[in-house]
C-alpha positions in Angstrom: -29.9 -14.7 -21.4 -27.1 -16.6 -19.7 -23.8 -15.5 -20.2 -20.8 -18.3 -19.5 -17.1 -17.6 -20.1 -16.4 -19.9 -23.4 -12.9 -20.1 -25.1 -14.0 -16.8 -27.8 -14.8 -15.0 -24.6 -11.7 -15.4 -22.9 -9.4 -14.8 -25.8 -11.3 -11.4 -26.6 -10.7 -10.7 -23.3 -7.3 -11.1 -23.7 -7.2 -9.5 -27.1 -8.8 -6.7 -26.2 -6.4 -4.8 -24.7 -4.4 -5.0 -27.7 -7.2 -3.3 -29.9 -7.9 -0.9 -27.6 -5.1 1.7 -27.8 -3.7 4.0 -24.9 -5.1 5.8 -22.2 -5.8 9.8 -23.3 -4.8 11.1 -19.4 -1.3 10.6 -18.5 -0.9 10.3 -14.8 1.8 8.8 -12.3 1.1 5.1 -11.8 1.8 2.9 -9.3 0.9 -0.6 -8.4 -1.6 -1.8 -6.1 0.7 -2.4 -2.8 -2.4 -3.3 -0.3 -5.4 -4.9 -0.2 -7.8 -2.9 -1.0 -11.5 -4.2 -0.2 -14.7 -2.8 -1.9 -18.5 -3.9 -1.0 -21.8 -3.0 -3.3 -24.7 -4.3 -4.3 -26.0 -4.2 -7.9 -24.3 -2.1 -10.4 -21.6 0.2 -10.0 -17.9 1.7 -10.5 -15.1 1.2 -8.1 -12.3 4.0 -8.3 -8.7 2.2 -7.2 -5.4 3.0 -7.0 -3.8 3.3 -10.3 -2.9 -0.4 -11.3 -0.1 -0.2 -14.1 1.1 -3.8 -13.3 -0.3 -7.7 -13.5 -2.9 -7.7 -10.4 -5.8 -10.0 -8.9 -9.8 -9.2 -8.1 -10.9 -11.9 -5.3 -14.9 -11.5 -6.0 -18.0 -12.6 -4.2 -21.2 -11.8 -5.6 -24.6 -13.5 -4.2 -27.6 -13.1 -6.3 -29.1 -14.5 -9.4 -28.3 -13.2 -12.8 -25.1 -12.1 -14.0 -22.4 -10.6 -12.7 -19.8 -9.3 -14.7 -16.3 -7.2 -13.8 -14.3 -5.1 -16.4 -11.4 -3.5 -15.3 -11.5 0.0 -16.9 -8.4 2.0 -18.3 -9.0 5.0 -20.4 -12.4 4.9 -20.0 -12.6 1.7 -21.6 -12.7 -1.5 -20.6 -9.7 -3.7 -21.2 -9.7 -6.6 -19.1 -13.4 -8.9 -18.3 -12.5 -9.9 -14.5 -15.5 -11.9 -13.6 -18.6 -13.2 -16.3 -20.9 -15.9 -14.2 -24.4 -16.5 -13.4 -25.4 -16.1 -9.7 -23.4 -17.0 -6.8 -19.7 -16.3 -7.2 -16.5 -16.9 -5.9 -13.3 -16.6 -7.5 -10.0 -15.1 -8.5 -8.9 -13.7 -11.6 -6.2 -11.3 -13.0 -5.7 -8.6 -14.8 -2.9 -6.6 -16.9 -1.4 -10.2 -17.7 -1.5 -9.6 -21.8 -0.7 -5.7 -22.4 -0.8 -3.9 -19.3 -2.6 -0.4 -18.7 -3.1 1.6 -16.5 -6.4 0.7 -14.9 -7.9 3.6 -12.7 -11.5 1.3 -11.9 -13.8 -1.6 -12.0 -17.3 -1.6 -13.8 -19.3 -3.6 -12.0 -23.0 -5.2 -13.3 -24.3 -7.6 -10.3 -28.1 -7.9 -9.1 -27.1 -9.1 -5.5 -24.6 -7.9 -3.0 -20.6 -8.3 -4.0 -17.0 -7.8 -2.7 -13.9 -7.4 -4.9 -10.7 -7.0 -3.2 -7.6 -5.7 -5.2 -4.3 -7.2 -4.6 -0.7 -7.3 -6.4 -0.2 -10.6 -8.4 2.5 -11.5 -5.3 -0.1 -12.0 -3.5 -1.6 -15.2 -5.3 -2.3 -18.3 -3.8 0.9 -20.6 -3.2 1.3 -23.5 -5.4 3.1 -26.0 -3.8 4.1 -29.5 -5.3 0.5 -29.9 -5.8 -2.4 -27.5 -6.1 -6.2 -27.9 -5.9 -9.2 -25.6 -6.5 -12.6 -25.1 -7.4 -13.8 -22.3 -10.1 -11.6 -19.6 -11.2 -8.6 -18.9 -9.3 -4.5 -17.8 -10.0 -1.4 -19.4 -8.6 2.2 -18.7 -7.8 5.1 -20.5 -7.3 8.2 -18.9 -4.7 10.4 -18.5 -7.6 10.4 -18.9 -11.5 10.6 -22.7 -12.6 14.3 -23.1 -13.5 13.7 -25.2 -16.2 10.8 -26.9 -18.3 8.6 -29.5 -16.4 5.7 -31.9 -16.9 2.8 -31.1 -14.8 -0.6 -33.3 -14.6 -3.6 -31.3 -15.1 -7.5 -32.6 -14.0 -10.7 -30.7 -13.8 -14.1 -32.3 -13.3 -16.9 -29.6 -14.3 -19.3 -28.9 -17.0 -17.6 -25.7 -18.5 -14.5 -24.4 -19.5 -11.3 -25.3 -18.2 -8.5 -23.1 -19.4 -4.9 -22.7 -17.8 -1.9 -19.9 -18.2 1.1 -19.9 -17.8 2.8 -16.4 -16.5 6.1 -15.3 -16.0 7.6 -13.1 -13.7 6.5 -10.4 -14.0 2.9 -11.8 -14.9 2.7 -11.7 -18.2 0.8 -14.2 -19.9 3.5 -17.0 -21.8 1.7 -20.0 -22.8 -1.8 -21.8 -23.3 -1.3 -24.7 -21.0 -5.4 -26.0 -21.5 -8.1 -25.1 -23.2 -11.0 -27.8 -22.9 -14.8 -28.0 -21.8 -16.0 -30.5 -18.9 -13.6 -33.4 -17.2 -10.2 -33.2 -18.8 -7.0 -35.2 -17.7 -3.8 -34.6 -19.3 0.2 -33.7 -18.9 1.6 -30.7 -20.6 4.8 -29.0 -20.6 5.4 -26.0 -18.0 7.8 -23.5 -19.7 10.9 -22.4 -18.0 10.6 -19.1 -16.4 7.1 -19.6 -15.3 6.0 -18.3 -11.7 2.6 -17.7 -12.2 -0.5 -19.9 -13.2 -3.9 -18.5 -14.0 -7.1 -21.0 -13.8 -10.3 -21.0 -15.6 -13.1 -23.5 -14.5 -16.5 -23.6 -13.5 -15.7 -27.3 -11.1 -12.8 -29.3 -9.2 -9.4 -29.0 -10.4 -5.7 -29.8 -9.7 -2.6 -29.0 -11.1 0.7 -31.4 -9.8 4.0 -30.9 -11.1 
């Protein structure tokens, strides 16, 4: 069975953190402050450093059936980080709704993957205009000072959702949520520094 990211996926994702309640152990957490890189192939579960803050998983995965990555806090898992179908690669966060403390990653892969585990900081610049292609997260130098109309386009077959994040990364609004080509302006709220993108094709995001 094939398993795509649809809208109900991505909001339990983001719900479930919420339902989940808090971590049993209490331990001294601290953010990710260096990339850390981790290689495997097939399943496993990744140990990292105690991440109590917004972060990113860059993934590669190259095989045929799924590969899916929950980061896991409490010995649960709070926060889907990657759900596609053969090859991969992509950027998501995590700990952008209601943060834990996640100690690992669950990993469930057929082929050989990377994840690497950075701070939200280190997301890709967005500059006047940015451009991708599948799932990815974007930051701008500073938080936008006040509200702005920004031009959004995606050409692909699957979901296209955006976020909007503050400063601290915390998820603030729903800027898209459509399936296939979409075009369309929306309004960027003030504060906003960080962006997260959903899609399984081309996009852009101009402002």
């Amino acid at each position: 069975m094939r398993l795509r990211p649809r809208a109900l996926a991505v909001l339990v994702a983001l719900v479930a953190p919420l339902l989940l309640g808090s971590p049993a152990r209490a331990q001294v957490a601290h953010d990710v402050s260096a990339v850390a890189t981790y290689r495997g192939e097939g399943d496993d579960v990744v140990r990292i450093p105690v991440t109590a803050g917004p972060a990113i998983v860059k993934g590669t995965h190259s095989g045929e059936s799924n590969f899916i990555v929950w980061a896991v806090a409490g010995g649960k898992q709070v926060d889907l980080v990657a759900n596609e179908v053969g090859e991969y690669k992509g950027v998501r966060a995590f700990n952008t709704v209601f943060p834990r403390k996640v100690r690992a990653l669950e990993v469930t892969a057929d082929g050989a993957w990377t994840l690497q585990v950075l701070p939200i900081t280190k997301a890709r610049y967005w500059a006047i205009k940015a451009k991708g292609a599948g799932p990815d997260v974007i930051r701008l130098t500073a938080p936008l000072r006040a509200a702005r109309r920004i031009t959004l386009r995606h050409q692909g077959e699957s979901n296209f959702i955006v976020w909007a994040l503050d400063n601290r990364g915390r998820v603030t609004k729903l800027l898209a949520n459509r399936v296939g080509d979409y075009r369309g302006r929306v309004l960027l709220p003030a504060g906003t520094r960080y962006a997260t993108v959903e899609a399984d094709g081309v996009w852009s995001i101009a402002r």
